[in-house]
N, C-alpha and C positions, 0 to 999 in steps of 0.2 A: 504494500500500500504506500510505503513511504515511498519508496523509487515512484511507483506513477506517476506520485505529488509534483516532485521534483522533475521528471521529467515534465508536466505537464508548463512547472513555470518555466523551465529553462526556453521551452518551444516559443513562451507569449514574449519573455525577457531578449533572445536573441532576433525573431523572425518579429518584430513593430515593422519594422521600415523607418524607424525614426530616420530620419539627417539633419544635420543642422545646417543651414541656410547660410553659405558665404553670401552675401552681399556684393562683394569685391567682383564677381562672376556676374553678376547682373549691370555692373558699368558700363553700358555699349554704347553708351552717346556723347554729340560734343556738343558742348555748351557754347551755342557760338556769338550769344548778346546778353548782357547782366545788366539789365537798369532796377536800379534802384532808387530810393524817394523814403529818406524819413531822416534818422539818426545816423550821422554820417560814420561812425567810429562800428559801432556795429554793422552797419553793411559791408564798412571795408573789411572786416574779418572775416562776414559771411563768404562776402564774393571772393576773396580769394583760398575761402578754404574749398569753393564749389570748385574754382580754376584751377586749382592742384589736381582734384580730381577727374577732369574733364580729360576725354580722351581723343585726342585732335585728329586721328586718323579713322576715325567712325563714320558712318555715311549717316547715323540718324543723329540730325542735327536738331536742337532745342534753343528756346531763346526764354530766359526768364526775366521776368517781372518780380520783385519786390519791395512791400512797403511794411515798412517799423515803426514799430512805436515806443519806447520808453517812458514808466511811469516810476515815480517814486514815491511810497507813501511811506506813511508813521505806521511803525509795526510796535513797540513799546514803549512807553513812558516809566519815568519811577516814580516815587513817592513826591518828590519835590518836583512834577512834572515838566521834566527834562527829557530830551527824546534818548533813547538809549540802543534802538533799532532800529534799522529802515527797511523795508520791503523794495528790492525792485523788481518791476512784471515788464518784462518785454513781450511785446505780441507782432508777428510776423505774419503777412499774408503774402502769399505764392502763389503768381499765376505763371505757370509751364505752356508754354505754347512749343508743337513739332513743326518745325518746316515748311515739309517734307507734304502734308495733308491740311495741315491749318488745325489739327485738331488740340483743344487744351483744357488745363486741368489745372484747378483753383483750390486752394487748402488754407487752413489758418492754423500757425503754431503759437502756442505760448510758453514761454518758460519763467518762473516764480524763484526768487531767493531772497535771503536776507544777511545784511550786514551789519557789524554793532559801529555802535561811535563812541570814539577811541577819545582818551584827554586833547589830542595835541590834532586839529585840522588837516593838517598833510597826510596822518595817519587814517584816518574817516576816508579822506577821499582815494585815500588809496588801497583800502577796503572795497570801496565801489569800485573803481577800476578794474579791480580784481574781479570779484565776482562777476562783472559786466563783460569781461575775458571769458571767462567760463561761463552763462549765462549762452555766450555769444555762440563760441566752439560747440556746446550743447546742440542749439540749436541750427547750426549749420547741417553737424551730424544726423540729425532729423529731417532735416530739408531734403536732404540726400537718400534717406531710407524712403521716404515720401515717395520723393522724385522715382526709385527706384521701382517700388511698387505702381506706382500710377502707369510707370511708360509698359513692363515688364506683363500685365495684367492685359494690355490694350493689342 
């Protein structure tokens, strides 16, 4: 009885089919226009983290559109109400246009984080810097899985 058991998971555990999904193997297009419209600091990181990617010798070509936005609000105060947090929300909207067909594909990203405030100014804002680096990378990285799936599906 016991052998059947175990034969029986070893068949579900090796024969799934799982695989995990490179991404990397789905890049087959060149990004041949990057306009942008919002927060200038942020889309220079987006669009050249899309441009690294982009692969110039592809024949399905794309042309994106995006626009940003940057919010900053009061995430906590303390007792002698002082700000002590900040929230930034960055929110992205993607419009992918092909070539190739004229066909496109519009999406909205958002990415959320928080920063403290530090004694000394330079220190604060270079907390946001920070995070707004990463906030940014984030969502490049997503733009791209997006972009992936969208073209990949069609």
């Amino acid at each position: 009885m016991r052998k059947l058991l175990l034969t029986i998971v070893l068949i579900f555990i090796t024969s799934c089919g799982f695989k995990i999904v490179n991404l990397s193997e789905f890049q087959n297009y060149n990004i041949v226009e990057i306009n942008t419209v919002g927060e200038s600091r942020i889309n220079y990181i987006i669009k050249n983290h899309l441009l690294r990617v982009s692969k110039k010798d592809e024949g399905n070509k794309i042309s994106v559109n995006i626009t940003t936005s940057k919010e900053r609000l009061i995430k906590e105060k303390n007792i002698k109400n002082e700000i002590t947090k900040y929230e930034i929300k960055i929110v992205a909207n993607v419009n992918i246009k092909k070539i190739y067909d004229g066909e496109d594909f519009e999406f909205t990203i958002t990415k959320n984080g928080n920063y403290d405030v530090a004694k000394q100014n330079s220190t604060t804002r270079n907390n946001e810097k920070q995070l707004i680096l990463l906030l940014s990378n984030d969502l490049a990285d997503e733009i791209l899985s997006e972009t992936n799936i969208k073209l990949n599906d069609s």
